[in-house]
C-alpha positions, 0 to 999 in steps of 0.5 A, a space after each residue: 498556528 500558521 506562520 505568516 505565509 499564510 500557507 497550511 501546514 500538514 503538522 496542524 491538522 489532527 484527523 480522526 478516523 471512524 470505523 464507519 470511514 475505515 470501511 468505507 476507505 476499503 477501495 484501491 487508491 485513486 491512482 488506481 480508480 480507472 484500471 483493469 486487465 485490459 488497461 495493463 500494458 504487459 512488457 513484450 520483453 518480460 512473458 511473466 507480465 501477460 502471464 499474470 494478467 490470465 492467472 489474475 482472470 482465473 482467480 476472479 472466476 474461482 474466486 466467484 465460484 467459491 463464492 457462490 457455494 455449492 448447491 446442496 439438496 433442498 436448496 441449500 448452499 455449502 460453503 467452498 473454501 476461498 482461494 490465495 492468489 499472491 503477486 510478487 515482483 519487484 517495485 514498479 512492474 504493476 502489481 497494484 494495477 492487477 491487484 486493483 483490476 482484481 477488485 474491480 473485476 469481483 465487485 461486479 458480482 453481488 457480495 462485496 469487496 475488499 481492497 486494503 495496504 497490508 497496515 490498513 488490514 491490521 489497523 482494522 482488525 485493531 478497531 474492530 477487535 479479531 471476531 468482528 472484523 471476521 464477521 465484517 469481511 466474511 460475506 466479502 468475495 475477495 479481500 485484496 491486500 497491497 504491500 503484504 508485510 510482516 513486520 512485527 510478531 503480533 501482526 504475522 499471528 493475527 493476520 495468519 489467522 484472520 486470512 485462514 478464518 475468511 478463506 474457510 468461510 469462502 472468502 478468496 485473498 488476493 496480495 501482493 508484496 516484494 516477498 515470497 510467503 515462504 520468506 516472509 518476515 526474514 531479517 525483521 524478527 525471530 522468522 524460525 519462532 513464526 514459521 508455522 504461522 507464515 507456512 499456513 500463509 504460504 498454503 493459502 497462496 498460489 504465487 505468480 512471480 511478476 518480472 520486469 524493471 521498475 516502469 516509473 524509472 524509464 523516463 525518470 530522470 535521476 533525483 534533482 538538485 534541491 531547492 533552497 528552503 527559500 525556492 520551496 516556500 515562495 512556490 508553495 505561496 501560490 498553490 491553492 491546496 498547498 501545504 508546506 513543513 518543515 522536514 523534523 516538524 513533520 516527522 515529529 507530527 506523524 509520531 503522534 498518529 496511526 499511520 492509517 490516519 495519514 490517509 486523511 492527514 493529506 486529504 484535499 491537499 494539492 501539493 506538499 511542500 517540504 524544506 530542511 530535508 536531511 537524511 534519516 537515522 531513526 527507522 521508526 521516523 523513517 517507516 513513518 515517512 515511507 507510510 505517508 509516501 506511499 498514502 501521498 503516491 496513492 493520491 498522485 500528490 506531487 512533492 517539492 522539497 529543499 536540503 538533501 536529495 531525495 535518493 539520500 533520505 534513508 542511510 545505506 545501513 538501514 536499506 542494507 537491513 530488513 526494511 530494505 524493499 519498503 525503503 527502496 519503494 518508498 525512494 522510487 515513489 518520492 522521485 516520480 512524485 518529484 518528477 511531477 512536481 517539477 512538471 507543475 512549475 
């Protein structure tokens, strides 16, 4: 199974996941385990940033009320409707911090909270099945939802659909993305054919417009000369937790699973180590690299590859295409997971 380094592989474990421990993944990524509004640093430069931060505290407190219902006679409470706050920006302006901060803020009440990527949300409708999951979040006082992406027809209906079934049983959304609602989907299918569904999206949401340059590159520096495959083999020999692949066994091995396993695919690892890096022309292989970086980034796992750069990975056609937003997040997070690995050596 492993070679005779000794070094694990990444491409020979096999996770399953239950539904038990999807749920139970319904929390912000450990990145994000210590933030709150008050921990966010707003850029003096960009007002939009501290604007954000007071319309995050106001959707906690309506998002509460809501909630809570209005008390009828007898006792009784009525169900208010819940209410859509929806962050857009750019990459790297902390939208998952206040995203996060939001999570934090309503779990302090008495219902339970929700914090999901938007293929999480789709991979547990998918387990559940459509009524289930509606029964299983609709006590909820808030489902916060990261990387909102419609990527496909089936999963704009489903999920237009699951988000207006919780809001009328008073549970509140909060998301965010690179894309307004209203242009949700455009370049990736037959956007006019789903209109309806994206401008019910659209209706739930009050969009805050977040503005500002990418924080993860003001100190960055550009993406480093590789390592020779050699270099990253001896270096991952002396990392306990340490996994190393090479780059074509490693795709080919996400392909056999939902990305909602890449979770945990890379738990307990310490550091993933990649050689024969090239760039990619499959955009099915590449939407699969960009899933585990963003589940690597999620858990601060720094990355040491060898063969191109890092900045090289997907070709110009395809972030020239619908895509384009998710693979240039996905660059931003390889090169400040690179940084960290070239801090550790």
């Amino acid at each position: 199974m492993h070679g005779s380094s000794g070094v694990a592989h990444l491409a020979d474990r096999h996770p399953t996941v239950t539904p038990e421990r999807l749920v139970a993944q319904l929390i912000p990524p450990p990145t994000f385990a210590d933030v709150s509004f008050d921990s966010y640093r707003p850029d003096p430069a960009e007002p939009s940033q501290a604007a954000a931060v007071e319309s995050c505290r106001s959707f906690c407190e309506q998002a509460a009320l809501r909630r809570a219902g209005k008390k009828k006679l007898f006792g009784k409470r009525e169900v208010l409707p819940g209410v859509g706050l929806y962050l857009d920006g750019g990459f790297g302006v902390g939208k998952t911090h206040l995203l996060a901060s939001t999570y934090y803020t309503l779990s302090q009440g008495e219902a339970p909270t929700a914090f999901a990527t938007f293929g999480e949300l789709t991979q547990l409708a998918g387990v559940f099945g459509y009524n289930e999951c509606i029964d299983l979040l609709s006590e909820y006082s808030v489902v916060c939802i990261d990387e909102f992406e419609l990527d496909d027809p089936g999963n704009t209906t489903l999920i237009s659909r699951l988000l207006s079934a919780l809001v009328e049983r008073g549970v509140s959304i909060a998301a965010t993305s690179n894309t307004l609602p209203e242009q949700l989907g455009e370049g990736r299918f037959a956007a006019q054919d789903f209109l309806r569904e994206i401008n019910t999206l659209a209706q739930i949401f009050t969009t805050v417009r977040i503005e500002g340059p990418d924080y993860r590159h003001r100190d960055l520096p550009p993406a480093p000369e590789p390592l020779s495959d050699e270099e990253v083999a001896q270096r991952a020999e002396g990392v306990v937790g340490g996994t190393l692949d090479d780059f074509d066994v490693l795709c080919a091995h996400l392909a056999t699973m939902h990305p909602s396993r890449y979770h945990a695919l890379i738990e307990g690892v310490t550091e993933v180590f990649i050689t024969g890096v090239h760039p990619i022309e499959d955009q099915s292989v590449a939407l699969r690299l960009v899933a585990l970086t963003d589940r690597l980034y999620d858990a601060g796992v720094p990355v040491l590859a060898s063969g191109t750069k890092l900045d090289t990975i997907f070709s110009p056609e395809m972030v020239a295409g619908g895509f384009r937003k998710k693979y240039l997040r996905a660059t931003s997070r390889l090169l400040a997971l690179t940084a960290a690995a070239q801090k550790t050596s």
